[in-house]
N, CA, C and O atoms as a GROMACS GRO file, in nm:
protein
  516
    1UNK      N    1  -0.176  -0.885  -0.853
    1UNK     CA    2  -0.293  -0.828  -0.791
    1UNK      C    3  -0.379  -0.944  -0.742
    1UNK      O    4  -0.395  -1.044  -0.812
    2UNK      N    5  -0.430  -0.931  -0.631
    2UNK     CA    6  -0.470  -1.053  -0.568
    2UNK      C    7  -0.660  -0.989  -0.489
    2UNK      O    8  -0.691  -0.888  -0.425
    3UNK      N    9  -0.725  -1.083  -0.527
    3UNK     CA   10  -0.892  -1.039  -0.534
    3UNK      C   11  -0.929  -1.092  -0.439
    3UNK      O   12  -1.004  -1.037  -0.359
    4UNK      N   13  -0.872  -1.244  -0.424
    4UNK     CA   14  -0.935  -1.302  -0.332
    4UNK      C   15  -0.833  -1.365  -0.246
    4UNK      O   16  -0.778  -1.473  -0.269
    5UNK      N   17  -0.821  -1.319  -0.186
    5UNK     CA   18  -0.722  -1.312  -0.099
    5UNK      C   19  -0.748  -1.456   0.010
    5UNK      O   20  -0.854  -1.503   0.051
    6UNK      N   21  -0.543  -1.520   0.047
    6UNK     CA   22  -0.570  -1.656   0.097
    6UNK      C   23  -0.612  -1.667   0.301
    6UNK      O   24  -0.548  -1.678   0.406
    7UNK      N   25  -0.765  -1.653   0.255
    7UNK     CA   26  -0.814  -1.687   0.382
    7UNK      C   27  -0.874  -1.789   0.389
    7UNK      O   28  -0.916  -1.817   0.277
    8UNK      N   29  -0.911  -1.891   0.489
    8UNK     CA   30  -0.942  -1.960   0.495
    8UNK      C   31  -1.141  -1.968   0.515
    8UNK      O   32  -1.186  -1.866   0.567
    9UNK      N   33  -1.226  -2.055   0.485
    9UNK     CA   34  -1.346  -2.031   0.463
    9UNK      C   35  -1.376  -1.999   0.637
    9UNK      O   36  -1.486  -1.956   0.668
   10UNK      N   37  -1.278  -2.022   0.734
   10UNK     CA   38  -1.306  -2.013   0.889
   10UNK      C   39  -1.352  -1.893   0.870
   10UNK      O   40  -1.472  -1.870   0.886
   11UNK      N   41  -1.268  -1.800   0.834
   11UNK     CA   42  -1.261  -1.632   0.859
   11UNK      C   43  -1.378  -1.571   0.828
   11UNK      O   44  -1.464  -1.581   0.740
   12UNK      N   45  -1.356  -1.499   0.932
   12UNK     CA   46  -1.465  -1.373   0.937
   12UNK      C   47  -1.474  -1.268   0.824
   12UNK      O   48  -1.574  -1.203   0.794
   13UNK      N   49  -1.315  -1.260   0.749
   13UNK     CA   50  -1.351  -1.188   0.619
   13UNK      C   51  -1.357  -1.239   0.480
   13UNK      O   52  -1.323  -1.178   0.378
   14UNK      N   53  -1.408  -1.367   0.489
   14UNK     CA   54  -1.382  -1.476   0.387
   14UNK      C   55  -1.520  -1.402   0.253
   14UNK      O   56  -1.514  -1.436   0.135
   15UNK      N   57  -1.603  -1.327   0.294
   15UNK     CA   58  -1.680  -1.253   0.241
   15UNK      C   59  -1.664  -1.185   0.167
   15UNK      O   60  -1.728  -1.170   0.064
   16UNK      N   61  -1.548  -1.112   0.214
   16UNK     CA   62  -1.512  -1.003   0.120
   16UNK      C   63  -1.494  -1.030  -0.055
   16UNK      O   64  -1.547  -0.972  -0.150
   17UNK      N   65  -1.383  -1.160  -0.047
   17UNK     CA   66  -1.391  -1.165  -0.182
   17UNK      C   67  -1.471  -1.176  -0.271
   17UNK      O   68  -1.447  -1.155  -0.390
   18UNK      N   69  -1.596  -1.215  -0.214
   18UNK     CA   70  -1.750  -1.216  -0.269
   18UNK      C   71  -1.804  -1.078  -0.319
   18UNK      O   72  -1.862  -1.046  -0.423
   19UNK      N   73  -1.765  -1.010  -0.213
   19UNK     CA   74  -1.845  -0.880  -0.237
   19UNK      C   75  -1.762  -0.829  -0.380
   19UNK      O   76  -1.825  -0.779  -0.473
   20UNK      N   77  -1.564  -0.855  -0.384
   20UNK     CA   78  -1.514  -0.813  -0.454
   20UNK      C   79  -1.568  -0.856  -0.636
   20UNK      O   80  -1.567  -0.806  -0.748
   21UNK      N   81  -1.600  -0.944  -0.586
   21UNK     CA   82  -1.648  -1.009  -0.764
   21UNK      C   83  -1.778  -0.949  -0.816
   21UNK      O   84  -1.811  -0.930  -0.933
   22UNK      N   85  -1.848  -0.924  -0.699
   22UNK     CA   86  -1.979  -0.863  -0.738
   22UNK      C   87  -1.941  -0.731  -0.793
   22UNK      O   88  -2.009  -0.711  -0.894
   23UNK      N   89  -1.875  -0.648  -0.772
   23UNK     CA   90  -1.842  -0.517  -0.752
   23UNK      C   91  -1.802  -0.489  -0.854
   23UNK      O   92  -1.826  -0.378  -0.898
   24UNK      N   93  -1.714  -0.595  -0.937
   24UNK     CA   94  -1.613  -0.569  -1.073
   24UNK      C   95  -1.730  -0.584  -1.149
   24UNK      O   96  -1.758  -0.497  -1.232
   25UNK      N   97  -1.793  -0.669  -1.133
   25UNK     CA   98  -1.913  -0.703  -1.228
   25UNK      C   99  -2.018  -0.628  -1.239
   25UNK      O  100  -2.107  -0.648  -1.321
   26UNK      N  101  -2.015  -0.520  -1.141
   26UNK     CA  102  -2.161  -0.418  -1.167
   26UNK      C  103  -2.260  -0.501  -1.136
   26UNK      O  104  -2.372  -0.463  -1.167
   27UNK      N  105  -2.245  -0.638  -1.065
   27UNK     CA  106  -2.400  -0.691  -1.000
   27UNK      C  107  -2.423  -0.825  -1.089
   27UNK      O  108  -2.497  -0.918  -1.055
   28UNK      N  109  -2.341  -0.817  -1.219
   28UNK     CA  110  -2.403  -0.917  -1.314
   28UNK      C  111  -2.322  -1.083  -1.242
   28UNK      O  112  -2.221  -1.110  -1.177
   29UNK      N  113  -2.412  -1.143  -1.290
   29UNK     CA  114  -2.342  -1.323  -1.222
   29UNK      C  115  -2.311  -1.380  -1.364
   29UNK      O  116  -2.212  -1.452  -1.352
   30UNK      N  117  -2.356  -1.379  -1.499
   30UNK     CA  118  -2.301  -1.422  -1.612
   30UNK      C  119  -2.300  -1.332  -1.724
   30UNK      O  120  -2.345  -1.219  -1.744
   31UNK      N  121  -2.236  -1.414  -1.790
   31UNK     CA  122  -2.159  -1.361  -1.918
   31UNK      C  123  -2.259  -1.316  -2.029
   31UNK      O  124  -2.341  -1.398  -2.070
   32UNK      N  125  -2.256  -1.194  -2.078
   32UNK     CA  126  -2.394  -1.248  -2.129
   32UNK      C  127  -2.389  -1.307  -2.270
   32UNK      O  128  -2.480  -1.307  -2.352
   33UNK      N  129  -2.221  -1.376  -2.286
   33UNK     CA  130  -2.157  -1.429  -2.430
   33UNK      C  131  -2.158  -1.557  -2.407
   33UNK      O  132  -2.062  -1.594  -2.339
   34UNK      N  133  -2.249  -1.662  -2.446
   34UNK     CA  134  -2.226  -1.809  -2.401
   34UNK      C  135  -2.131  -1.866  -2.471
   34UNK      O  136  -2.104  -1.983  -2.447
   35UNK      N  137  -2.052  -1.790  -2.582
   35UNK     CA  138  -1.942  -1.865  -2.653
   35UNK      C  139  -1.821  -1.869  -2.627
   35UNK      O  140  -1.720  -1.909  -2.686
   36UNK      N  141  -1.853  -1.807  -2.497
   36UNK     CA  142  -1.652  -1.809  -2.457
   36UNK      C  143  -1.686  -1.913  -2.359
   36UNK      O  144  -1.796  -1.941  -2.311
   37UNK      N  145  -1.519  -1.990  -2.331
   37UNK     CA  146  -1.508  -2.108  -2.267
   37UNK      C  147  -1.384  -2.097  -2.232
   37UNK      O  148  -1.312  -1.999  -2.250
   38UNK      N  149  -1.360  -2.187  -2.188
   38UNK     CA  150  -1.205  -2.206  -2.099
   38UNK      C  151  -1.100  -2.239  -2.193
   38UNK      O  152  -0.986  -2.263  -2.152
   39UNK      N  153  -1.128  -2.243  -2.309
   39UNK     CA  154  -1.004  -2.250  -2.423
   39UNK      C  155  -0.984  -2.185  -2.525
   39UNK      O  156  -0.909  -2.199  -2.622
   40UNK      N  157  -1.124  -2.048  -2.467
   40UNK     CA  158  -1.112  -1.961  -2.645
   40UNK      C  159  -1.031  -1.884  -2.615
   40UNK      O  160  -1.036  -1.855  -2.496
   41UNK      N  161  -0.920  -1.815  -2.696
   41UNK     CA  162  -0.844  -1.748  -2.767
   41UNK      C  163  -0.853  -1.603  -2.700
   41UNK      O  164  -0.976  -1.599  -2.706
   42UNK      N  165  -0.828  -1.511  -2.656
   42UNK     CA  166  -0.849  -1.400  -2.620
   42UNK      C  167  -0.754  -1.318  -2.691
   42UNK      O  168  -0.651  -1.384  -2.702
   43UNK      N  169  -0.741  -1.201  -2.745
   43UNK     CA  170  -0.659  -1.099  -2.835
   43UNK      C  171  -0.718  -0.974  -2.878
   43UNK      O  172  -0.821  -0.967  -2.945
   44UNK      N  173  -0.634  -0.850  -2.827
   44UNK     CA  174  -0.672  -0.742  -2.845
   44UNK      C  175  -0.685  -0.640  -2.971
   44UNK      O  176  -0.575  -0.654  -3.023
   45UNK      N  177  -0.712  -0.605  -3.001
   45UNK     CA  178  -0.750  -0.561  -3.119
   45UNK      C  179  -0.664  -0.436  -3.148
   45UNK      O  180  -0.721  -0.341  -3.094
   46UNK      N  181  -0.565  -0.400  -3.202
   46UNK     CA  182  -0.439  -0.301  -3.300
   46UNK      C  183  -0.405  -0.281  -3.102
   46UNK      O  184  -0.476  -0.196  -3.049
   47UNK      N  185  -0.338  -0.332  -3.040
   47UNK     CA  186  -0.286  -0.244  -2.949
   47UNK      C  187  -0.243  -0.116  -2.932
   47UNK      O  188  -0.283  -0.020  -2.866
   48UNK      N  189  -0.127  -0.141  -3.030
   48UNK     CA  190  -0.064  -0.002  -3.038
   48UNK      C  191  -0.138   0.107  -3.113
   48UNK      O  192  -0.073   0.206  -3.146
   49UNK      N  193  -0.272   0.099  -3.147
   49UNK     CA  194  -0.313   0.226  -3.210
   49UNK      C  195  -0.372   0.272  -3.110
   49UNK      O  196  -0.347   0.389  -3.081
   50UNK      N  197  -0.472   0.196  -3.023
   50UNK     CA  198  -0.593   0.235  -2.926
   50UNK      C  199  -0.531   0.275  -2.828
   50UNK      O  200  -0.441   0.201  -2.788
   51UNK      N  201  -0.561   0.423  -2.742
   51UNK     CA  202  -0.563   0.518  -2.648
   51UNK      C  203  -0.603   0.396  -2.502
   51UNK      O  204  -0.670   0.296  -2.527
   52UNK      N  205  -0.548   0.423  -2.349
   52UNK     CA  206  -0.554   0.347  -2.270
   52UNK      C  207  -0.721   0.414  -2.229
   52UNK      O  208  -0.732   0.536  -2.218
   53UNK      N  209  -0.824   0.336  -2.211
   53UNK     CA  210  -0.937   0.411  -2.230
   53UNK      C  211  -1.004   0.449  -2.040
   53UNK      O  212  -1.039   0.357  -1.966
   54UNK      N  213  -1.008   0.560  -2.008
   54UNK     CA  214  -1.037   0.583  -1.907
   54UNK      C  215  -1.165   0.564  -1.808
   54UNK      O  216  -1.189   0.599  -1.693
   55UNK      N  217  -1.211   0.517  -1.874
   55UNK     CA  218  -1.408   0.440  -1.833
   55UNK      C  219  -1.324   0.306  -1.775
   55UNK      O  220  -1.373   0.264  -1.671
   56UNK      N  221  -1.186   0.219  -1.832
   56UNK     CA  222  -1.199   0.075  -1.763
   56UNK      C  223  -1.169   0.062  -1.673
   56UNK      O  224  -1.085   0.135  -1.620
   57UNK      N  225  -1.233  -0.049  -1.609
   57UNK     CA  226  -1.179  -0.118  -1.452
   57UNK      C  227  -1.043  -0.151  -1.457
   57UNK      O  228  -1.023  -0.228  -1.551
   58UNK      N  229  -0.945  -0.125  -1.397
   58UNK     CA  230  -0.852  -0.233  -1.335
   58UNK      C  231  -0.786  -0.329  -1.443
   58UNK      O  232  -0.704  -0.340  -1.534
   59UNK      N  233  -0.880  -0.387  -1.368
   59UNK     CA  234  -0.902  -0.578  -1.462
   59UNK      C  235  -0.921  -0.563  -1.575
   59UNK      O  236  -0.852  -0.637  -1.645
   60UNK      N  237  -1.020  -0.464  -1.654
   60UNK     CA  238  -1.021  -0.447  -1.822
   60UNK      C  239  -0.863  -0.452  -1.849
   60UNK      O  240  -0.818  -0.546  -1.914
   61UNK      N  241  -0.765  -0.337  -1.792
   61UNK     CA  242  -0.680  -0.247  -1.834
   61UNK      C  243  -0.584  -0.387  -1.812
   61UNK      O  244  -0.525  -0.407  -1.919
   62UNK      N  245  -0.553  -0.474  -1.727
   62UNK     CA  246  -0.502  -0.602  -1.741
   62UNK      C  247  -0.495  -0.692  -1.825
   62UNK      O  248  -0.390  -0.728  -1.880
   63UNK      N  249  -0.664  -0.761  -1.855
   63UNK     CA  250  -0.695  -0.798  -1.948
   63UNK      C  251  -0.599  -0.747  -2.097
   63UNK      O  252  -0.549  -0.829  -2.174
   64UNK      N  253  -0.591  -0.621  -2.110
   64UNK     CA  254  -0.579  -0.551  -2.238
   64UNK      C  255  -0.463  -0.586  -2.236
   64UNK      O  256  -0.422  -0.616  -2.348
   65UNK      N  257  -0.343  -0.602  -2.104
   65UNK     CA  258  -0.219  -0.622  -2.121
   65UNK      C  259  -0.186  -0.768  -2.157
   65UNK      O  260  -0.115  -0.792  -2.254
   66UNK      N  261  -0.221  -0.838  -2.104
   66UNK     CA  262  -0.208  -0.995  -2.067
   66UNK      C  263  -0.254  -1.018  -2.212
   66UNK      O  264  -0.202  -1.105  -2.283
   67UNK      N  265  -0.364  -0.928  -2.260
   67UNK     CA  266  -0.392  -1.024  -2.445
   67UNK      C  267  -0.338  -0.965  -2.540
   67UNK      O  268  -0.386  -0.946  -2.652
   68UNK      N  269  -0.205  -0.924  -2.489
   68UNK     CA  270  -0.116  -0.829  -2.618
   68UNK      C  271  -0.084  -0.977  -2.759
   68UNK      O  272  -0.108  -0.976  -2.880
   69UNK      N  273  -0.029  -1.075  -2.678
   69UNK     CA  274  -0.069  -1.176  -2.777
   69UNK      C  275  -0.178  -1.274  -2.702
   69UNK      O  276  -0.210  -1.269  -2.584
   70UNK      N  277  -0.240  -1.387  -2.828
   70UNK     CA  278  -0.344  -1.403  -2.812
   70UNK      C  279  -0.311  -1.528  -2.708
   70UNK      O  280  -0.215  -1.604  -2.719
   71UNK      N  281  -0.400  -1.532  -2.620
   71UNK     CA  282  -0.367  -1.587  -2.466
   71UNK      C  283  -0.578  -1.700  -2.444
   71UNK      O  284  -0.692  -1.664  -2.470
   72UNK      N  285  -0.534  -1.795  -2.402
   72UNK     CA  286  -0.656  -1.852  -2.342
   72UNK      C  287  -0.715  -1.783  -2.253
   72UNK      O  288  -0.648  -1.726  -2.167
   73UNK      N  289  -0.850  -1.774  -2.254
   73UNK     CA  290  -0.953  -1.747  -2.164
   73UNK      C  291  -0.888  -1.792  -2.004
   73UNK      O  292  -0.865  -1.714  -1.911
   74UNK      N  293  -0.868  -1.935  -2.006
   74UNK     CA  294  -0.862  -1.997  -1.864
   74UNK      C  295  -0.710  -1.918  -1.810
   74UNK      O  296  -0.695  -1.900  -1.689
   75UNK      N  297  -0.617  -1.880  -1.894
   75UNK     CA  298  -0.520  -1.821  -1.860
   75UNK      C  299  -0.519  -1.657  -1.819
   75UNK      O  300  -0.450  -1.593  -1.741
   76UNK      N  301  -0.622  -1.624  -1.903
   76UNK     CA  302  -0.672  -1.490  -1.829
   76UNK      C  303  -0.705  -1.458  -1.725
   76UNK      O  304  -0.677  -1.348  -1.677
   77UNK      N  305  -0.795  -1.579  -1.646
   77UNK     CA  306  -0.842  -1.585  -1.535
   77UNK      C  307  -0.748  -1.621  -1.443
   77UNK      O  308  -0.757  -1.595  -1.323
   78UNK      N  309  -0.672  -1.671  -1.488
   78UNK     CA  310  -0.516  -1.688  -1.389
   78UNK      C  311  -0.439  -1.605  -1.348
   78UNK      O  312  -0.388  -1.596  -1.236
   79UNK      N  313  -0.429  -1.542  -1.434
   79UNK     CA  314  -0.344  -1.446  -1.437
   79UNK      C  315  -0.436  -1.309  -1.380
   79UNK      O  316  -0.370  -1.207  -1.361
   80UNK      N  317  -0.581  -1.304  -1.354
   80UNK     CA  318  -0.615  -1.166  -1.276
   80UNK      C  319  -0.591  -1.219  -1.098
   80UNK      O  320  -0.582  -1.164  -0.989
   81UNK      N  321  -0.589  -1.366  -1.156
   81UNK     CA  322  -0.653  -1.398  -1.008
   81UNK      C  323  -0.801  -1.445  -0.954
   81UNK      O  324  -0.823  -1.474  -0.837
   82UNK      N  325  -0.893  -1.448  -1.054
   82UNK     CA  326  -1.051  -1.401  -1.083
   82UNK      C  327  -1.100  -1.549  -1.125
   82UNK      O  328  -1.035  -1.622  -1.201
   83UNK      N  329  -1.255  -1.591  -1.050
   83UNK     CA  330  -1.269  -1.639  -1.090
   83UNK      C  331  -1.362  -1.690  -1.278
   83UNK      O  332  -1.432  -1.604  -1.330
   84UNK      N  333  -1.347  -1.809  -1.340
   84UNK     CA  334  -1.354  -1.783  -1.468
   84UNK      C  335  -1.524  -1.708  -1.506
   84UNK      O  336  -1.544  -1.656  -1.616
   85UNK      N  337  -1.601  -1.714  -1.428
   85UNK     CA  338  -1.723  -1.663  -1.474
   85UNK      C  339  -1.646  -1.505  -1.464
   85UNK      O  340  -1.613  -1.454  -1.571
   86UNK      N  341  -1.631  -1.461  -1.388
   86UNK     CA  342  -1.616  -1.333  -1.335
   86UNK      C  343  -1.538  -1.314  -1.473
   86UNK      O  344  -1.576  -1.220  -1.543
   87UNK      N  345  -1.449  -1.381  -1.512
   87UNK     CA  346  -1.363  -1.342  -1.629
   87UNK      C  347  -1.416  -1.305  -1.779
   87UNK      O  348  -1.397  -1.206  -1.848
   88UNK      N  349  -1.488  -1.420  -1.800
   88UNK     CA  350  -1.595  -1.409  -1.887
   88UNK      C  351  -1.647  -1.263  -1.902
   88UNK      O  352  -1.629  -1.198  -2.005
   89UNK      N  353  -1.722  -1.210  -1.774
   89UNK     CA  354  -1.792  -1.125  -1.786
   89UNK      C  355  -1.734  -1.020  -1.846
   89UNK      O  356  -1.774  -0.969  -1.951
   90UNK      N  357  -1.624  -0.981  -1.773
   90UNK     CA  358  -1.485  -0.854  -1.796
   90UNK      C  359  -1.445  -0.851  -1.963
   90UNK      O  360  -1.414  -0.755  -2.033
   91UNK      N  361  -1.462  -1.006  -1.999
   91UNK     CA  362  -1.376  -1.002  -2.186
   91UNK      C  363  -1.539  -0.985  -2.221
   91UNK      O  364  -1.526  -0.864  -2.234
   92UNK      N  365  -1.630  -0.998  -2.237
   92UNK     CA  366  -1.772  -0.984  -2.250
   92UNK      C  367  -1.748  -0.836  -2.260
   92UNK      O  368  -1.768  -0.798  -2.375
   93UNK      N  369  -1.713  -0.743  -2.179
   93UNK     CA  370  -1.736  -0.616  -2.201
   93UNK      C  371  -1.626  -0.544  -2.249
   93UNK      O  372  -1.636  -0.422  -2.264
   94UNK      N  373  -1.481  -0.627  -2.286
   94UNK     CA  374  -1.396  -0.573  -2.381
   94UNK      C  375  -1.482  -0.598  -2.488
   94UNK      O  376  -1.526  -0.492  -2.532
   95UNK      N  377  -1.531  -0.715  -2.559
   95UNK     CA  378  -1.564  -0.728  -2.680
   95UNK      C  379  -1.651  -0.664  -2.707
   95UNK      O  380  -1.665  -0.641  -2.827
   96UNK      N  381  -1.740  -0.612  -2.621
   96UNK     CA  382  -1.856  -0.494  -2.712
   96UNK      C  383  -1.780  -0.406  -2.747
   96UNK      O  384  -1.782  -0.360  -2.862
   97UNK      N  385  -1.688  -0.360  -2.641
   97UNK     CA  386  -1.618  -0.208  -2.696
   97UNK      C  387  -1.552  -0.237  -2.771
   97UNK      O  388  -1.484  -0.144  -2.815
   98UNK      N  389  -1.526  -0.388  -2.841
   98UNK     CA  390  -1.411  -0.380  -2.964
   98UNK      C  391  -1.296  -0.334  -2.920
   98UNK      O  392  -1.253  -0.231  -2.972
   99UNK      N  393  -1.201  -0.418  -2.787
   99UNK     CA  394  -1.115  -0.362  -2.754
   99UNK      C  395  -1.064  -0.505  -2.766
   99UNK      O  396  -0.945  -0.496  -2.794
  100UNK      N  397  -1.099  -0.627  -2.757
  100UNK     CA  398  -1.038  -0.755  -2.772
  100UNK      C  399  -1.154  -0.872  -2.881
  100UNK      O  400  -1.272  -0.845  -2.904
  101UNK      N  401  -1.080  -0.997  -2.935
  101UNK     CA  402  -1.179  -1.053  -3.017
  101UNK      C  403  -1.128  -1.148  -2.959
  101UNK      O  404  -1.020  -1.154  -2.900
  102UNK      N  405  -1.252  -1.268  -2.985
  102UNK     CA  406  -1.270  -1.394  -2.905
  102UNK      C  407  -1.259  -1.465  -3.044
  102UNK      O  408  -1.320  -1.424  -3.143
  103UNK      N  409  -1.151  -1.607  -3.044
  103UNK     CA  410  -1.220  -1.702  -3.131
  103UNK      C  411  -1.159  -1.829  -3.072
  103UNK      O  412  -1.065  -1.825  -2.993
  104UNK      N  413  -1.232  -1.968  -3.125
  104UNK     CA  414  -1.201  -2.074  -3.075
  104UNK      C  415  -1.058  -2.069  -3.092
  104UNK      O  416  -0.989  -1.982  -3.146
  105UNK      N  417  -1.011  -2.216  -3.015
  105UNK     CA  418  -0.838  -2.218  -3.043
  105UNK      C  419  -0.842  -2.274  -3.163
  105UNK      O  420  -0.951  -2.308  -3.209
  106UNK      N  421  -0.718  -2.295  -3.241
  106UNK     CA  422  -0.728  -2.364  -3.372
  106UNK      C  423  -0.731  -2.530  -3.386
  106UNK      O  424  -0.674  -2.616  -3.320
  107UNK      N  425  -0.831  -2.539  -3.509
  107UNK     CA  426  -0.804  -2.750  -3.536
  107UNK      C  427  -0.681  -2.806  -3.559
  107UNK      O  428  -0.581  -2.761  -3.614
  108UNK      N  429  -0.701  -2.903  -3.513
  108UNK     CA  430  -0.625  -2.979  -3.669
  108UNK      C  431  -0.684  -2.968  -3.740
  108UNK      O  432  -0.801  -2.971  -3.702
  109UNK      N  433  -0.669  -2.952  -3.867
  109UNK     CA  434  -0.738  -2.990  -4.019
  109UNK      C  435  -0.775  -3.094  -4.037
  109UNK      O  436  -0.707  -3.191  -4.003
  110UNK      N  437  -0.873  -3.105  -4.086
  110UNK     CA  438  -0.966  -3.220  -4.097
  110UNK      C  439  -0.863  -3.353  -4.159
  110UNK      O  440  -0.799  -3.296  -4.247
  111UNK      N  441  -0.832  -3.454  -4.158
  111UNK     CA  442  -0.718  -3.575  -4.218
  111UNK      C  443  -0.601  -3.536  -4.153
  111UNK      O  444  -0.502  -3.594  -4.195
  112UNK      N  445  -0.583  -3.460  -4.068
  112UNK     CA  446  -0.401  -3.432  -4.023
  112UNK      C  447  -0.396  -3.494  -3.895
  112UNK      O  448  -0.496  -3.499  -3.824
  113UNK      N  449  -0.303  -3.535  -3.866
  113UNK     CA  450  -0.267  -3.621  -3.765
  113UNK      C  451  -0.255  -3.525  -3.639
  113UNK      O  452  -0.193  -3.429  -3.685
  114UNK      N  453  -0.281  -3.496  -3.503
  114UNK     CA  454  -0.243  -3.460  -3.420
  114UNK      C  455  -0.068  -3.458  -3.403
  114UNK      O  456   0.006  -3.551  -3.434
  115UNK      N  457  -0.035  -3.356  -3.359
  115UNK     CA  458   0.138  -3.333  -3.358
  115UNK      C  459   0.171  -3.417  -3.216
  115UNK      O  460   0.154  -3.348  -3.115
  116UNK      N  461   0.223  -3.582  -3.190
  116UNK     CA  462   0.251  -3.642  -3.111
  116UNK      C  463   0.382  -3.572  -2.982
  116UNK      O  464   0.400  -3.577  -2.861
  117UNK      N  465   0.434  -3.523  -3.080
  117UNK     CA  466   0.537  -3.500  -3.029
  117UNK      C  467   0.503  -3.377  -2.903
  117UNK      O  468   0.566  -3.371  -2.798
  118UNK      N  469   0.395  -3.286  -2.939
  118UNK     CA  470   0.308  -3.186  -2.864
  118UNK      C  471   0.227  -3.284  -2.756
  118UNK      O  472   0.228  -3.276  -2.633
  119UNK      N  473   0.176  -3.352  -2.819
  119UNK     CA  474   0.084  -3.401  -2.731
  119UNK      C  475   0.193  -3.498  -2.602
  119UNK      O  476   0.162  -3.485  -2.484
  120UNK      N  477   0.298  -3.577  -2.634
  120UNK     CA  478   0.401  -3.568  -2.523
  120UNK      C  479   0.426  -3.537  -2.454
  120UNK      O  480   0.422  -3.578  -2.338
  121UNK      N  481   0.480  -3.401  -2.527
  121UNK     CA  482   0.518  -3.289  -2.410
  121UNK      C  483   0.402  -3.193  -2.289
  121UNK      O  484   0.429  -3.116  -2.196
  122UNK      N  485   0.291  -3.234  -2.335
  122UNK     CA  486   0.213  -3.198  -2.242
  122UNK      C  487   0.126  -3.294  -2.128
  122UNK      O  488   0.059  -3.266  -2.029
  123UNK      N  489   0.167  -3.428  -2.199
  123UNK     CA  490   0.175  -3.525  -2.106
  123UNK      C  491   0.294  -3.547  -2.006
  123UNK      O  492   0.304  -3.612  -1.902
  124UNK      N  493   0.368  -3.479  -2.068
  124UNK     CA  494   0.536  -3.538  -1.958
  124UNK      C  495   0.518  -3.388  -1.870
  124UNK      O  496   0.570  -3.388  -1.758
  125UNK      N  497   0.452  -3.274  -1.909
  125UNK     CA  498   0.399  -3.167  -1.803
  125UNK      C  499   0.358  -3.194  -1.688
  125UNK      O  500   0.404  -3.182  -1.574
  126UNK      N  501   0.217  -3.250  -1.755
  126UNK     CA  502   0.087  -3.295  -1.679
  126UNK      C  503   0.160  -3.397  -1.538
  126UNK      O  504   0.111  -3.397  -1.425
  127UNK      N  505   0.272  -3.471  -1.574
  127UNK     CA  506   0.284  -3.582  -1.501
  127UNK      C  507   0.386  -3.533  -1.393
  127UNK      O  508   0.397  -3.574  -1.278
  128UNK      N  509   0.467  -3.425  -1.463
  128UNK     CA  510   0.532  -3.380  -1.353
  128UNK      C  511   0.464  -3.262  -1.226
  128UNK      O  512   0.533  -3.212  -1.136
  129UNK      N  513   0.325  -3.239  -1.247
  129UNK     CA  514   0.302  -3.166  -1.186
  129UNK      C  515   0.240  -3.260  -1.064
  129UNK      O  516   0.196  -3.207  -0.962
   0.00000   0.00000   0.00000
């Protein structure tokens, strides 16, 4: 599903996608959760018990799919297509309804060494991209 569609800023309907973000958002420009960030944790809460709820947008009902397991914030926003404020806002209004929970990603434990071998492999990523 694609929101903002690839036009160039020339175009005459380069607007639209503007209007589209406003629209999902009911008008709002932030989150009104300052604790989510581009690396917290996103995860839905008993999937399989909760009814598909007919009040959500779209994008909630996505959201709900995409955080069957627990998935990054910044990957959420990837995956609607959306940008990350806009995203924010959307898991902002799963979490009141208690339809998803936010928590940081996990530490290392305080004295434990970072896993090198991880941290490698996301350098030998990074480099191939």
């Amino acid at each position: 599903m694609s929101h903002w569609a690839d036009v160039s800023p020339d175009d005459d309907d380069a607007e639209e996608g503007l209007v589209r973000a406003y629209t999902i958002t009911h008008g709002r420009t932030a989150s009104a959760r300052d604790d989510l960030t581009l690396i917290t944790v996103i995860a839905t809460v008993a999937p399989h018990e909760r009814p598909v709820d007919r009040g959500l947008q779209p994008e909630h009902r996505l959201i709900l799919r995409q955080c069957r397991a627990p998935v990054a914030l910044a990957e959420v926003a990837a995956g609607l297509n959306l940008p990350v404020a806009v995203t924010k806002i959307l898991v902002g209004d799963l979490i009141a309804l208690d339809r998803v929970t936010a928590r940081p990603p996990l530490k290392v434990a305080a004295g434990q060494e970072a896993d090198m071998t991880l941290l490698q492999a996301v350098k030998d990523a990074l480099l191939r991209l």
